[in-house]
N, C-alpha and C positions, 0 to 999 in steps of 0.2 A: 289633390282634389280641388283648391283654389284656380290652380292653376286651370285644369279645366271648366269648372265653371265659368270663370272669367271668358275661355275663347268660347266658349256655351253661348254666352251673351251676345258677345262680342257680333257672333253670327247671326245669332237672331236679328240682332240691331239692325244689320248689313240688311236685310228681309225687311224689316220694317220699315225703315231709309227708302228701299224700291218702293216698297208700297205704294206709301205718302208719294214719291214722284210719279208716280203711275196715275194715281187720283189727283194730283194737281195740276198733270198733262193734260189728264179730259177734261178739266174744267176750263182749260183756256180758251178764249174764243174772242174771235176779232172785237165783237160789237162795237162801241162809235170809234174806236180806233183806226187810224190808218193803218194800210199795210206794212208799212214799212215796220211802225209799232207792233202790232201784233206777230212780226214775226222776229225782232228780236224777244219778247218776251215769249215767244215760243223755244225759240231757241237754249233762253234761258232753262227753262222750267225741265224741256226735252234730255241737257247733256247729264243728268244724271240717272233718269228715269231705265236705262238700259234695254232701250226700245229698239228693236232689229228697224232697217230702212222701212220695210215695207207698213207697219204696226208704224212709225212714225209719220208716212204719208197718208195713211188713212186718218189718224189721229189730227193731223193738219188740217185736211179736208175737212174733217168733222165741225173744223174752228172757225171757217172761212164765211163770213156772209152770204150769203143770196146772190146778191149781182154778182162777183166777183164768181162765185161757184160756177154759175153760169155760163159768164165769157168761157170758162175753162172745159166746161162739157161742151161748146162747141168749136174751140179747138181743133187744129187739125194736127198738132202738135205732138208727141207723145213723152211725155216726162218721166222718165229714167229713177231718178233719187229726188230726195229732200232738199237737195242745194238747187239743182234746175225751179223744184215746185215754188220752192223761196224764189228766186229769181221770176220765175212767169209771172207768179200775182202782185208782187212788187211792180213789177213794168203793167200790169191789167190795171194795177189801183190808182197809176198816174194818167191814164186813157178816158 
């Protein structure tokens, strides 16, 4: 009975863990940061949160300032994954 309880927990923990990375995902956001910054600390925050590509690009998006967002909707570009979206706004924040 120990024994199960403990992986009882154990799992639950695992669930809680997401959570918290999940809520501390949305809360990232560029504000006076450069790019460069705000996407390692996205990066950060994102490698545990177990967020599919696409739920992590939009989650990005979400974080990005105004101008930057911008440049990006008029793009003519089309961005694939989270590594390209890292890469574009990084080269848009040095422009």
């Amino acid at each position: 009975m120990g024994e199960f309880l403990s992986d009882l927990k154990e799992e639950f923990r695992g669930e809680d863990d997401k959570t918290i990375k999940v809520a501390e995902l949305k809360k990232v956001k560029q504000g006076s940061r450069i790019m460069k910054e705000f996407v390692q600390k996205f990066k950060r925050v994102a490698r545990d949160s177990k967020y599919e590509e696409r739920s992590l690009v939009e989650e990005f998006k979400r974080g990005i300032n105004g101008i930057i967002r911008q440049k990006l909707m008029e793009s003519e570009y089309s961005l694939k994954n989270i590594e390209q979206w890292h890469q574009r706004v990084t080269n848009l924040d040095k422009h």
